[in-house]
C-alpha positions as a printed NumPy array, in Angstrom:
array([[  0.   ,   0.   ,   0.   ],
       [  1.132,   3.693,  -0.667],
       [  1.644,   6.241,   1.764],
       [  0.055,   9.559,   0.511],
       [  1.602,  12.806,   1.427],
       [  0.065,  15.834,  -0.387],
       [  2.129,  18.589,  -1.616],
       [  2.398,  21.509,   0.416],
       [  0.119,  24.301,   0.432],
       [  1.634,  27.411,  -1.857],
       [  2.101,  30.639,   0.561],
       [ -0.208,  33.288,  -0.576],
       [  1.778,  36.754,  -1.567],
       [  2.823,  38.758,   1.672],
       [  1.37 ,  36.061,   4.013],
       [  2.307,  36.575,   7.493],
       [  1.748,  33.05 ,   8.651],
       [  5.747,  32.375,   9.105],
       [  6.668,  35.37 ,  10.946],
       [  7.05 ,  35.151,  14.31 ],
       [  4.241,  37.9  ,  14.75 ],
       [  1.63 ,  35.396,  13.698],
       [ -1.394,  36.193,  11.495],
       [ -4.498,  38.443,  12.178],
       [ -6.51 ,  36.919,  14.631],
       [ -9.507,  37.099,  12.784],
       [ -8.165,  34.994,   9.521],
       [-10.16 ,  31.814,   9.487],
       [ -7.755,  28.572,   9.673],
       [ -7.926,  27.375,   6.806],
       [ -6.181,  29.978,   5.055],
       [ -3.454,  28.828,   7.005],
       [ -3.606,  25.028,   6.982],
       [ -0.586,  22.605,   6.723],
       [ -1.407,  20.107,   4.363],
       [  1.898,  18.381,   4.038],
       [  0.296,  16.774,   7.239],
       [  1.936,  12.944,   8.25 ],
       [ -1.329,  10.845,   6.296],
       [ -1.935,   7.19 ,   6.79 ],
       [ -4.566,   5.089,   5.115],
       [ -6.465,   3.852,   8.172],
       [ -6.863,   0.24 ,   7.608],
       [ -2.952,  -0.582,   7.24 ],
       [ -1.087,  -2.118,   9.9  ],
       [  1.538,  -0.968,  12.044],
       [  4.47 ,  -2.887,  10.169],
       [  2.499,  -1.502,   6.874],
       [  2.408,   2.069,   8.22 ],
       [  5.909,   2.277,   8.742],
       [  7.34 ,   0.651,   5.91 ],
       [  4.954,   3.231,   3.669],
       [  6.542,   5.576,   5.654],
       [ 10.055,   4.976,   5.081],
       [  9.122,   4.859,   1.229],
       [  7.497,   8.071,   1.062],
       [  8.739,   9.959,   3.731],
       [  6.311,  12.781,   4.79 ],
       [  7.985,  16.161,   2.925],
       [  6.801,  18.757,   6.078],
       [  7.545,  18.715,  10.031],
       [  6.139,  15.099,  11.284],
       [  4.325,  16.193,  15.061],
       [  1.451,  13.915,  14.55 ],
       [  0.238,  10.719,  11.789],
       [ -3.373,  11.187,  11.065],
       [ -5.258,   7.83 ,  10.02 ],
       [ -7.397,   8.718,   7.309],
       [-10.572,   6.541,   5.863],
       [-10.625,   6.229,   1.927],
       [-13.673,   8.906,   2.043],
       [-11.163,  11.365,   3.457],
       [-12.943,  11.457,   6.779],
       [-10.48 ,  11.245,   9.769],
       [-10.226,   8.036,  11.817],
       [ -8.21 ,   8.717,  14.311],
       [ -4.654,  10.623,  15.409],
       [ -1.703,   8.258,  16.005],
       [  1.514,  10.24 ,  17.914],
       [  4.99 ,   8.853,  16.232],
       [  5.864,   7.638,  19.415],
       [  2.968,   4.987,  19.547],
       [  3.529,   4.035,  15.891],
       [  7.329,   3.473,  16.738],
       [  6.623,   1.437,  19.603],
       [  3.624,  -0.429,  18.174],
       [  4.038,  -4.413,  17.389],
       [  4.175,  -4.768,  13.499],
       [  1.488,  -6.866,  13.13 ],
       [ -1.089,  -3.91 ,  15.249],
       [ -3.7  ,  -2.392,  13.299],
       [ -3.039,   1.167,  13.025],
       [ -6.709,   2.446,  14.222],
       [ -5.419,   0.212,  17.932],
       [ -2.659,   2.828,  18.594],
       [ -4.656,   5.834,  17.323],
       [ -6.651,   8.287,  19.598],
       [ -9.834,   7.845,  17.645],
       [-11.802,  10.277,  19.074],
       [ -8.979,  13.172,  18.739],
       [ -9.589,  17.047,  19.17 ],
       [-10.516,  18.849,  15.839],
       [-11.239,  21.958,  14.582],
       [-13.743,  22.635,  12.614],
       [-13.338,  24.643,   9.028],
       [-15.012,  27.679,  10.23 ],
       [-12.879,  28.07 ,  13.264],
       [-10.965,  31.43 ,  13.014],
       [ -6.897,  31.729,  14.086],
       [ -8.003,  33.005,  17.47 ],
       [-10.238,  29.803,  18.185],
       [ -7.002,  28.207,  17.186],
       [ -4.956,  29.637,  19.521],
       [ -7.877,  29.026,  22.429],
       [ -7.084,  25.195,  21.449],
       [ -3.448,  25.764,  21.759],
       [ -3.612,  26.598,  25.092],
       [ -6.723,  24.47 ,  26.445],
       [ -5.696,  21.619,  25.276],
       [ -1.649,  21.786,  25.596],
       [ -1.228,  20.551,  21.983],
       [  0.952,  21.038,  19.421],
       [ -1.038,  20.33 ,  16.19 ],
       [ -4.435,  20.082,  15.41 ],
       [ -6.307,  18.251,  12.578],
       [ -9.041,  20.533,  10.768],
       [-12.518,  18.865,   9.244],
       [-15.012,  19.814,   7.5  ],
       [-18.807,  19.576,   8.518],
       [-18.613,  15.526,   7.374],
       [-15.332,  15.269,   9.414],
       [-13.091,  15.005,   5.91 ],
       [ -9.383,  15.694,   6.637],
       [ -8.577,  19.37 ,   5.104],
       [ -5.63 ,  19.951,   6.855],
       [ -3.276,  20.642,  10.391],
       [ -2.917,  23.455,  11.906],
       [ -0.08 ,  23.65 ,  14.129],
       [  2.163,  25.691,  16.491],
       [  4.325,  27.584,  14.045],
       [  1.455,  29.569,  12.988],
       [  2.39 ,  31.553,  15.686],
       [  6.032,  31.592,  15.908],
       [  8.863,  30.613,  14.332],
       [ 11.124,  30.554,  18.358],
       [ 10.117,  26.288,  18.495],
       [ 13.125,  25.333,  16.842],
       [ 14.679,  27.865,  19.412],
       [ 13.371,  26.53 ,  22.535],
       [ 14.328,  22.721,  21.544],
       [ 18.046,  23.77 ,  23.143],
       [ 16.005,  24.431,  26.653],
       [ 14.398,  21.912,  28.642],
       [ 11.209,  20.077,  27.574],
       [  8.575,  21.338,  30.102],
       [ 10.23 ,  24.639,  30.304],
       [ 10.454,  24.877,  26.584],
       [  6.667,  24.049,  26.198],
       [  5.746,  26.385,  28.892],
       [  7.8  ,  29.646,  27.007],
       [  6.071,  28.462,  23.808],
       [  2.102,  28.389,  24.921],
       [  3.258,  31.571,  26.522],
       [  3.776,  32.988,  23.389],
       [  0.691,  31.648,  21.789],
       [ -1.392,  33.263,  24.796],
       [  0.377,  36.555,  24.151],
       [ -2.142,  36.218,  20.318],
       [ -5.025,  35.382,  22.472],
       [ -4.669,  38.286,  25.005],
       [ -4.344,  40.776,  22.04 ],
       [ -7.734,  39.634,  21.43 ],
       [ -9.418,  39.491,  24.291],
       [ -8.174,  43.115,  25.334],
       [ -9.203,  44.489,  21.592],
       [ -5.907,  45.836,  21.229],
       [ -6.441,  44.841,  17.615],
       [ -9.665,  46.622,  17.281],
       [-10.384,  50.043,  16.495],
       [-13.413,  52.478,  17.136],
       [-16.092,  52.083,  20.407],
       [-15.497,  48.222,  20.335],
       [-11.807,  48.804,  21.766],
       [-13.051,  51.554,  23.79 ],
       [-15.411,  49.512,  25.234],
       [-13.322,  45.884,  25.685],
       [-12.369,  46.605,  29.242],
       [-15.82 ,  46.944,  30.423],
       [-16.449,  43.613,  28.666],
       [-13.288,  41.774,  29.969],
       [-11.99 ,  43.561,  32.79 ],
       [-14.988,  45.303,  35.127],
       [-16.571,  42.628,  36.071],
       [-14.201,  40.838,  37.761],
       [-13.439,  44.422,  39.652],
       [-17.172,  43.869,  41.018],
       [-15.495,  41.73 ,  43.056],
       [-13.658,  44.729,  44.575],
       [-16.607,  46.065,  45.531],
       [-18.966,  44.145,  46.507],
       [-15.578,  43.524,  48.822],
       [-15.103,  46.621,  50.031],
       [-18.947,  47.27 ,  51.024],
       [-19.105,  43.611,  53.022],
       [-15.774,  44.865,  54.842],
       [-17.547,  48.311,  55.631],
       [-20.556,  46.176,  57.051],
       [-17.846,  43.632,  58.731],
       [-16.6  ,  46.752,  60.389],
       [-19.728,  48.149,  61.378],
       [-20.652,  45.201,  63.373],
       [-17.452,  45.718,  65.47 ],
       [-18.133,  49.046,  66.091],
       [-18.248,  48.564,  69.888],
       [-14.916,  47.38 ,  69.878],
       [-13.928,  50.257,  68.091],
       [-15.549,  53.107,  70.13 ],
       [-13.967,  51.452,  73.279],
       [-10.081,  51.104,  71.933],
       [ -9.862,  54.345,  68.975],
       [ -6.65 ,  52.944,  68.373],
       [ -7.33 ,  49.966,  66.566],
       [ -8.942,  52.112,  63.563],
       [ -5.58 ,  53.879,  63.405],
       [ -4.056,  50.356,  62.374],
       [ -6.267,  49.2  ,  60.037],
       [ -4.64 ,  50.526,  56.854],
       [ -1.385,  48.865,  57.838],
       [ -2.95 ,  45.821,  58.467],
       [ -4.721,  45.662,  55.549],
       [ -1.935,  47.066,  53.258],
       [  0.394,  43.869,  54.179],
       [ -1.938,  41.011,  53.961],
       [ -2.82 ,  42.578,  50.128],
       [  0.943,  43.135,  49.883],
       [  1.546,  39.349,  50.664],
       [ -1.891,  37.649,  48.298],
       [ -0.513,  39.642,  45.809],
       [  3.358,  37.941,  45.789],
       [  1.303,  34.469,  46.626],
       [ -0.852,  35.746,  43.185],
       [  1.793,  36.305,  40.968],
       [  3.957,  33.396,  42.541],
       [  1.203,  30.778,  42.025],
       [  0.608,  31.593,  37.905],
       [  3.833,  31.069,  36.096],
       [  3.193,  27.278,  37.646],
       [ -0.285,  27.151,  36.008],
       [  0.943,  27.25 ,  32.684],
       [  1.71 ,  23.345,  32.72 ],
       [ -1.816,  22.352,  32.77 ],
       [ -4.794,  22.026,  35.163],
       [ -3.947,  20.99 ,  38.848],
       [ -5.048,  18.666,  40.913],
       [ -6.788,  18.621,  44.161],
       [ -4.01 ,  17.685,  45.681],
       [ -1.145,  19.986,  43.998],
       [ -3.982,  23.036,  44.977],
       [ -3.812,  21.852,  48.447],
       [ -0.05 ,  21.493,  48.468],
       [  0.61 ,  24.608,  46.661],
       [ -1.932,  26.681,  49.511],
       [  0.04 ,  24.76 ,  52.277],
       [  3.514,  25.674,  51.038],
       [  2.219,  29.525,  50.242],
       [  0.057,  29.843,  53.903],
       [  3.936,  28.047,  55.599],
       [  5.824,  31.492,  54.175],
       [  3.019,  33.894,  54.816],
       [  3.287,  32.702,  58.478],
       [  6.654,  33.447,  58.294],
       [  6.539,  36.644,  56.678],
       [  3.485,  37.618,  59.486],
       [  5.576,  37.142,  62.155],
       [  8.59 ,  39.455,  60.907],
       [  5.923,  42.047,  60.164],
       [  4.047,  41.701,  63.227],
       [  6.907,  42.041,  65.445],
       [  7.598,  45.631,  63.764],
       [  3.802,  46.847,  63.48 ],
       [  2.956,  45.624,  67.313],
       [  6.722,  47.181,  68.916],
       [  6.091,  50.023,  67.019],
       [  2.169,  50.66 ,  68.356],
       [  3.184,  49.603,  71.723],
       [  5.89 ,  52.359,  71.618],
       [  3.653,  55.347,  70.13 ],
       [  0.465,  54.546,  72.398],
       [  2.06 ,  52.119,  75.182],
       [ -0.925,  50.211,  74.822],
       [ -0.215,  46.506,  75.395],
       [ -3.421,  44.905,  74.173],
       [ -3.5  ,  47.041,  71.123],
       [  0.04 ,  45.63 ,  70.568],
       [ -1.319,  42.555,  71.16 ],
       [ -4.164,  42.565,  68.565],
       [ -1.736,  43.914,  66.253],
       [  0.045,  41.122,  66.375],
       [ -2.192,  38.182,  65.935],
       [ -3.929,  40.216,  63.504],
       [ -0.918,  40.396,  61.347],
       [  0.409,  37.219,  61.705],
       [ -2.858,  35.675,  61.175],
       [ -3.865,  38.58 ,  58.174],
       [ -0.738,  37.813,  56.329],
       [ -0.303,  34.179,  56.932],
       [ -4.572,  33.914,  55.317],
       [ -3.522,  36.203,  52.461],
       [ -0.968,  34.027,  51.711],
       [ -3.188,  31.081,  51.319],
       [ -5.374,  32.668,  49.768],
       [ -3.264,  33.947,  47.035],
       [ -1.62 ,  31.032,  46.603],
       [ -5.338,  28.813,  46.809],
       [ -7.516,  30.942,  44.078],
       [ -5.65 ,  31.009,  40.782],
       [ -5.304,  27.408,  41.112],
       [ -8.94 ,  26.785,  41.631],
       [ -9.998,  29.111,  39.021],
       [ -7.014,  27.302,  36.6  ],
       [ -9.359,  24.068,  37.448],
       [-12.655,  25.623,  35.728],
       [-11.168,  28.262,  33.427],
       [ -7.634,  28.211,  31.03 ],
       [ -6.829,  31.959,  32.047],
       [ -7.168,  33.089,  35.328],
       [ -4.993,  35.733,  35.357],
       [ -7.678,  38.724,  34.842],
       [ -9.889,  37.256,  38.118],
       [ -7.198,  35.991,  40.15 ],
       [ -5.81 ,  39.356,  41.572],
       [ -9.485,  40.98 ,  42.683],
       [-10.793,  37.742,  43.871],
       [ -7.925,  37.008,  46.108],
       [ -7.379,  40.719,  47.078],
       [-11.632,  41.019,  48.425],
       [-11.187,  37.524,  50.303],
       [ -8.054,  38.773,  51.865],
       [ -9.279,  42.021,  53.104],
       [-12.449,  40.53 ,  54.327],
       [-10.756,  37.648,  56.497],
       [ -8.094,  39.697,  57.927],
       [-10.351,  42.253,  59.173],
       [-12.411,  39.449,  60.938],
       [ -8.953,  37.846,  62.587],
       [ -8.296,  41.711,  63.397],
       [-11.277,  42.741,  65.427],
       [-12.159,  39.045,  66.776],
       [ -8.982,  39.082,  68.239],
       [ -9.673,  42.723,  69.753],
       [-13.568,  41.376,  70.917],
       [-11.618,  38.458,  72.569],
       [ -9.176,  40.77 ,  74.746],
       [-11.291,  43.878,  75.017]])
């Protein structure tokens, strides 16, 4: 049997699809397909696959083997390393992912690029509406640095490259590719509402506060602190924040690696809280020689910093667990649940000593 590679696609005049700037987000994919994809007949065997193969060697970049029925229609994805490692005599379709991710014809460059960094792959196989084979579209529609990165190490090197491919996606997200009212207008589409969460925040810590009042009106002094307080728990969710997301980038944790990671993150806040609170309580002991403001100073740092900590660390990965970008959400999510708890370890530490 004969292994079919088609001829490569022509590159239409002044075609941006090999610089490393990528194309406009808006071109639909198939203007950019590979079709000097890796294709197999699907009912050939292992043994037969390879030997075809070796005879007509596949004249683009091999990432993938793509099975293909004699209607065209796609039966299944086979990665080289399963074909390699196959038994001769195993029918092709038995090392294949037949039920593969594909794109469909009217997907646009940007949908592409969604894929890319969803799914953590490096090529994927476009159909039409009857699921016929039209083509690959793969990672060096976006950059020409992969041949780059195969000198740095493997996980790293596929982190820096979805990186790169997200960089596409954020343009067009933001609209910084758009002109006229609809750019105007894109951070109120992607951007304000996660800031609701700053204020719906901020107006359950002025209620928190108002139900402390007492406390307050009693010992003046602990309103004096609050900003301080406040300002190094955000301080600390913030680090734990921007710590937490490079990490991310390698897929969707676990339960277990969220749990770890908040551990590990809440271990160094405590740390950090009781450096901090050592300064903030010596310092309000010596400007209003008040020992239980000192006090509540100090478990309300230690215990403000070490929760912001957690919590910093904590809600990128669960958001990474339903969403593949939570960088826009993570910082006023984790910011409102910071303020709110450590005003709550604040003033129930001051109703407990009061």
């Amino acid at each position: 049997m004969r292994y079919d590679a088609p001829m490569p696609k022509p590159a239409a005049p002044g075609s941006t699809s090999t610089q490393n700037a990528g194309p406009p987000l808006d071109d639909s994919v198939v203007d950019h397909l590979r079709t000097d994809y890796a294709r197999l007949p699907a009912d050939l065997t292992v043994g037969e696959a390879l030997a075809a193969v070796r005879k007509n060697p596949p004249k683009g970049t091999v990432i993938y083997f793509y099975a293909v029925r004699p209607d065209g229609t796609l039966a299944g994805v086979v990665p080289t390393r399963r074909l390699i490692l196959a038994e001769p005599a195993t029918p092709v379709l038995d090392v294949a992912i037949t039920s593969p991710v594909t794109m469909n014809a009217a997907a646009t460059v940007a949908d592409a690029c969604e894929f890319f960094i969803l799914h953590r792959l490096l090529a994927f196989p476009v159909v039409d509406s009857d699921g016929r084979m039209l083509g690959v579209i793969d990672v060096n529609l976006y950059t020409n640095e992969l041949v780059d990165l195969a000198a740095i190490d493997a996980r790293e090197a596929t982190d820096e490259l979805f990186q790169v491919v997200g960089v596409h996606l954020e343009e067009v997200r933001t609209g910084e590719r758009r002109g006229g009212a609809a750019g105007a207008f894109s951070p109120l589409r992607t951007r304000f509402p996660w800031l609701l969460a700053n204020v719906g925040g901020g107006l359950v810590a002025a209620f928190l506060t108002g139900l402390f009042e007492a406390e307050l009106k009693e010992q003046v002094a602990l309103a004096l602190f609050i900003p301080v307080v406040l300002a190094l728990a955000e301080s600390v969710a913030i680090q734990s924040v921007s710590l937490s997301l490079p990490a991310l980038r390698a897929g969707r944790p676990t339960w277990r690696s969220v749990w770890r990671r908040t551990r590990a993150q809440a271990g160094d806040g405590l740390v950090l809280g009781v450096g901090c609170a050592l300064l903030v309580a010596g310092a309000g002991a010596a400007w209003l020689g008040l020992g239980v403001v000192a006090l509540c100073l100090l478990g309300g740092v230690i215990g403000g910093v070490t929760w912001a900590a957690g919590v910093g660390a904590a809600v990128p990965n669960l958001l990474r667990r339903v969403h593949p970008d939570p960088h826009v959400a993570s910082g006023p999510i984790a910011l409102a649940a910071t303020d709110l708890g450590t005003l709550l370890i604040y003033f129930s530490l001051a109703r407990a000593l009061l």
